[in-house]
N, C-alpha and C positions, 0 to 999 in steps of 0.2 A: 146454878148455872145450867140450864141446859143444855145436855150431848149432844155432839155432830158427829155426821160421819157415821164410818163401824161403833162407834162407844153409844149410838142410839139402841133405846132398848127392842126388844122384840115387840111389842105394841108400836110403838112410832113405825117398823117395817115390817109392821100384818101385811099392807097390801102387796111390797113388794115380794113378800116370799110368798104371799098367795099367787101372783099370776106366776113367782119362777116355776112354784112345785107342779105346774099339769109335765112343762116342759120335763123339770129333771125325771119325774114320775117315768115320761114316757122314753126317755132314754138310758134310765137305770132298767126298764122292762124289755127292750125294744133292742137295744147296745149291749151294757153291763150282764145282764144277766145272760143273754145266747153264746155271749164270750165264754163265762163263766163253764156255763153247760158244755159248750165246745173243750173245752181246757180238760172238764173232769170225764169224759165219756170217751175222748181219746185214750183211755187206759182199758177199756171195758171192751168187751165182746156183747153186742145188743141189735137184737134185728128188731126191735120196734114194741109195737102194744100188741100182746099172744103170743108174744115167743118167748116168754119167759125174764124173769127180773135178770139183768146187764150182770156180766158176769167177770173177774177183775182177769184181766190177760197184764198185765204191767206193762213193757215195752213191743209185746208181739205184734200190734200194728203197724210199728215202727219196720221193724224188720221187715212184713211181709212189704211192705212199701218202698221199701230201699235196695231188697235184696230179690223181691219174687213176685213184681208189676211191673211188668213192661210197657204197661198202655198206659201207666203216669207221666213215664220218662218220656214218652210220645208226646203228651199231652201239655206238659212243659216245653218241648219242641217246638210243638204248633204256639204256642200262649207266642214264645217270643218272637216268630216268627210273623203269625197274626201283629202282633205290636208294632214292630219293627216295620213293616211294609204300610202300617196304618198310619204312625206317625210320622217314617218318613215322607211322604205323601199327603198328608191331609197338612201339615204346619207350612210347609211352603206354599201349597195350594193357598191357604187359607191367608198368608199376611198379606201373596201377590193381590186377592182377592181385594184383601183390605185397600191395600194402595189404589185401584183402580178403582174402586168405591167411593177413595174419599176425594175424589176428583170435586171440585165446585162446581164444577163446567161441564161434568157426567151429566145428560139429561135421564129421567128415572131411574136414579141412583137407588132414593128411597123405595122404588118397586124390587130394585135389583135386590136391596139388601131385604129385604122381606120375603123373597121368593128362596136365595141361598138361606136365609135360618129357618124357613118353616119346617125343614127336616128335622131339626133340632126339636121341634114343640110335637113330635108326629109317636105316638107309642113305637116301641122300636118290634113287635109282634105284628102290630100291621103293618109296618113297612116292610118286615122279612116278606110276609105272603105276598106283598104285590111285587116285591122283587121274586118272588118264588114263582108265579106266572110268570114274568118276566122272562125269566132267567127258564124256562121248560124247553126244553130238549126238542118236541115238534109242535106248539103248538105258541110257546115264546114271543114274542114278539121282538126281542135282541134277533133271535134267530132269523127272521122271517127280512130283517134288513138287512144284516149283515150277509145275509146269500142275494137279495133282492141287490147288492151292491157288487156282486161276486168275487167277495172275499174270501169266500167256503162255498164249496157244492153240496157237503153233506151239516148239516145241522151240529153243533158244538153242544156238548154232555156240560153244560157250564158248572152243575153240581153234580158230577163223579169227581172220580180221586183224581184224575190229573189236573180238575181247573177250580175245583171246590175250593181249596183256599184263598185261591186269587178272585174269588168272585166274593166271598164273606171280608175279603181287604175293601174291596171296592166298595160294597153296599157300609161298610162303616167308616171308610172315609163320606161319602154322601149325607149320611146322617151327624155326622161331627162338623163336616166344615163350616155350615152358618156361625156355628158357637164360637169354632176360635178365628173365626171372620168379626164375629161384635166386641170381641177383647182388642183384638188387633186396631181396630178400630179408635175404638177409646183412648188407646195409647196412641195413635197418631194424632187423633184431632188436639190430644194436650202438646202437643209437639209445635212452637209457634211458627208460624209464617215465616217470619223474617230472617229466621236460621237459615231458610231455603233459598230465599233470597240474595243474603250476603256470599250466598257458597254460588249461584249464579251467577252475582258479578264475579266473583273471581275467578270463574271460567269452568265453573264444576259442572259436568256432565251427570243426566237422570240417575245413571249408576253410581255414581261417585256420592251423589248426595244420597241416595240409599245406606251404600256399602259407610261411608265415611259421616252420617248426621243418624239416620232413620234406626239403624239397627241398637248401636250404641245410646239411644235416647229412649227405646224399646226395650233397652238390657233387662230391667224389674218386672215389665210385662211380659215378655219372652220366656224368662225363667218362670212365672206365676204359670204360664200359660204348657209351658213343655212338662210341667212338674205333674198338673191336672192332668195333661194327655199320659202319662204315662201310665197315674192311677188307673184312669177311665180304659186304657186300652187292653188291661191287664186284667182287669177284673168285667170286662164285656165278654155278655155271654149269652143274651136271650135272644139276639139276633141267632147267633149259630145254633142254639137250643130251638128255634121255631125253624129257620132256613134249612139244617142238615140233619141236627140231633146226635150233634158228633163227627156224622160220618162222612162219605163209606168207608169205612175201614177205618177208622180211626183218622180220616184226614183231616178233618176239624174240628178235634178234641180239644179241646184247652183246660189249664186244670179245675178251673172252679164249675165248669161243666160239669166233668171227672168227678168231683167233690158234690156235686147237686142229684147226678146218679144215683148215689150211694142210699141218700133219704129219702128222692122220689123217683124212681125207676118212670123213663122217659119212652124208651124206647117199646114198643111192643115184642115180647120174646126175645128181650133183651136179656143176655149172660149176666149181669149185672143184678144182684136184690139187695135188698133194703138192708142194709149195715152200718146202723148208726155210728157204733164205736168205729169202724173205720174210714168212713167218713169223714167225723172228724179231724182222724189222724193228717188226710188229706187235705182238708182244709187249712190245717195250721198250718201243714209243712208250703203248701199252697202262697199263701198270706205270710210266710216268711222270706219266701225265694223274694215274692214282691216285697217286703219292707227291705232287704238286702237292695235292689235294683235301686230302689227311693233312695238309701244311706248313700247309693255309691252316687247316684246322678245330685244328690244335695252335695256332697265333698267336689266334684266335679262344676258345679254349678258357679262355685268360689271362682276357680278360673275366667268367669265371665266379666267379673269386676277388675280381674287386673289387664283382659283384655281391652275392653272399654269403657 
């Protein structure tokens, strides 16, 4: 009788494990392995190729990181801060988006929605530098209308320390909102007509059927949606890496920044050199604070089903 299923032999599934293996290939070299590397070199003192074979320190990364870096603890600062102003900001923005998109009666809906997610398709390197002219202190063009309006008479330092963070919020909400604009999206158009309707005769007002049909019928997408933003906003960092490069002064540090230093020294005549083993260390401790943030907003997220 011939096998079905797993009890076929390994000839009946040559092709299928011939097309899995490029994938697994490339994500045991790519994933598994840099993990691996990360995990054992956190133990080691190693400035790289010429500085001599990695040398065992046991927990001293640990230490110096916990007890004797101050510009981590900053840098963890900014991570949540950064997040915290990007999400709250870009998820509202982006369902109000949605709703007003999915109008039937919107004329150039489909141009609107193509125009908000091109940011999303846009390398997030050259978006920084045209936000980086953008955003130039006398030569700007934010600048040149915002005085041309006389809001300011003197021109705004948009990336110094006092407005540097609030300006790397903005340019990543810009670039995120098309995305969680076309989730929002999807989860409305499955949401049928006629819910809306019965809730209109019965005298429900815009809001009511928002607050009381749209969000609640939105709950799996919302949670899908706030879960990604949270990854995505935590671990964003080549916008602030091309836009500031940390700075100044450590204002828009964030840690995986912090942690990218370490291997490839960014800055010119930057305090900062090539320290593999600790590096690492920051990386993990990095990537833990975020899986803590994920475990607590997954336990948290349960509450959403017994609200609606």
């Amino acid at each position: 009788m011939k096998k079905t299923g797993i009890k076929r032999g390994w000839k009946e599934n040559a092709q299928i494990y011939g097309m899995l293996a490029p994938n697994l290939l490339l994500f045991l070299l790519l994933s598994v392995y840099p993990i691996i590397w990360t995990c054992r070199f956190m133990f080691y003192s190693y400035g790289g190729l010429g500085t001599g074979a990695p040398a065992f320190v046991g927990l001293d990364n640990f230490k110096r990181l916990f007890t004797n870096d101050p510009v981590f603890w900053i840098s963890v600062k900014n991570t949540f801060v950064y997040a915290a102003g990007k999400i709250g900001l870009v998820i509202p923005l982006a369902f109000f988006s949605a709703l007003m998109l999915n109008k039937k009666t919107l004329k150039g809906a489909g141009f609107l929605r193509a125009t908000l997610f091109l940011p999303t398709i846009m390398s997030s390197a050259v978006m920084a530098l045209v936000f980086y002219l953008l955003f130039n202190v006398y030569n700007g063009e934010v600048n040149k209308y915002i005085m041309r309006l006389g809001l300011t008479s003197l021109p705004i330092n948009w990336l110094g320390q006092q407005h540097a963070m609030m300006t790397v919020i903005i340019i990543g909400i810009w670039g995120g909102l098309g995305n969680y604009m076309i989730y929002f999206l999807a989860g409305l158009q499955g949401i049928p007509e006629d819910t809306y309707e019965s809730a209109s005769l019965d005298g429900a007002n815009w809001w009511q059927r928002v607050w009381y049909i749209t969000l609640p019928m939105l709950g799996p997408v919302l949670k899908m949606i706030l879960m990604l933003s949270i990854v995505i906003a935590f671990q964003d960092m080549s916008t602030v890496m091309v836009l500031t490069e940390g700075g100044p002064v450590n204002a828009t540090m964030i840690m995986f920044l912090y942690a990218y230093q370490f291997f490839f020294p960014i800055a010119p005549g930057s305090m900062i050199s090539t320290q593999f083993g600790y590096g690492a260390a920051v990386s993990v401790v990095a990537a833990g604070i975020v899986g803590i943030v994920t475990v607590i907003y997954l336990v948290l997220s349960r509450k959403l089903d017994d609200i609606y």
